[in-house]
VODOTOR-866642 format. One line per 10 residues: number of its first residue (from 0); for each residue z negated, y, x of C-alpha. Coordinates in steps of 0.2 Angstrom, whole numbers, always signed. Layout:
<sites>
NUM = Z:Y:X | ... $
</sites>
This chain:
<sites>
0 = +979:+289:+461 | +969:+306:+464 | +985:+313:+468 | +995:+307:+450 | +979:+313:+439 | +978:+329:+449 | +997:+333:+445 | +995:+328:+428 | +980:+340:+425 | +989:+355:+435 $
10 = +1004:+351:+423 | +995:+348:+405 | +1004:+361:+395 | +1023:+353:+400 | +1019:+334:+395 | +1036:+331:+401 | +1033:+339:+421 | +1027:+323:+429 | +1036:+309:+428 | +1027:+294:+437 $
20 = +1036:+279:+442 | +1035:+264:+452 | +1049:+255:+462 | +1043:+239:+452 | +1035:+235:+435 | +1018:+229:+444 | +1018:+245:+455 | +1023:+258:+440 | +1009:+249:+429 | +998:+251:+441 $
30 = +998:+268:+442 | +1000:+272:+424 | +1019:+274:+423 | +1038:+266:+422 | +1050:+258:+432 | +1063:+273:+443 | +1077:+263:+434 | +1069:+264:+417 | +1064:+282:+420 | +1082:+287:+425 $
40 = +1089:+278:+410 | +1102:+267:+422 | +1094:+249:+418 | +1097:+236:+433 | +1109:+249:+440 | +1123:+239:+438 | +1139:+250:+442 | +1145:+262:+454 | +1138:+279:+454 | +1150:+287:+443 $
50 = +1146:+276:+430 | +1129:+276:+432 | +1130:+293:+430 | +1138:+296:+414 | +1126:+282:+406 | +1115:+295:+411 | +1124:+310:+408 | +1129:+302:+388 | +1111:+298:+383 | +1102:+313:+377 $
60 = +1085:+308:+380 | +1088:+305:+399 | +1097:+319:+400 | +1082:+326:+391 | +1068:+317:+403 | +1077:+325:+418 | +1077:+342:+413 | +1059:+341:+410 | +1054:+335:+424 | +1047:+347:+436 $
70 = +1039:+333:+449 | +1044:+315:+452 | +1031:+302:+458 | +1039:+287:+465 | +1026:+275:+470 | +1027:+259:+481 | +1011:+251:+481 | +1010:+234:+471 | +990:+233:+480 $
</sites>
């Protein structure tokens, strides 16, 4: 957690930097932040890569999200 809050304070002026996420719902809340699949705009990632890339590529705000983001957290840990 030191690691997330530290990132987040090095990056204050761009809100949109540090994206935090968690391979599961119980791990992303508990580090304060959102499913990878939710984050990336691709739901239960049905679909081959292609598609899953233009439901990415098509939705502004992903598209958006992604170009904002300056550091990725993905966190495994559901302790």
């Amino acid at each position: 957690m030191a690691i997330v809050k530290a990132l987040r304070e090095k990056f204050k002026d761009r809100p949109g930097a540090v994206a935090v996420t968690g391979s599961t719902g119980r791990a992303a809340s508990l580090i304060g932040g959102q499913t990878l699949h939710s984050f990336a705009a691709i739901g239960l990632a049905k679909g081959t890569a292609k598609e899953l890339a233009n439901k990415i590529k098509y939705n502004e705000t992903a598209v958006q999200r992604w170009m904002e983001t300056e550091v990725l957290i993905i966190d495994e840990s559901e302790f």
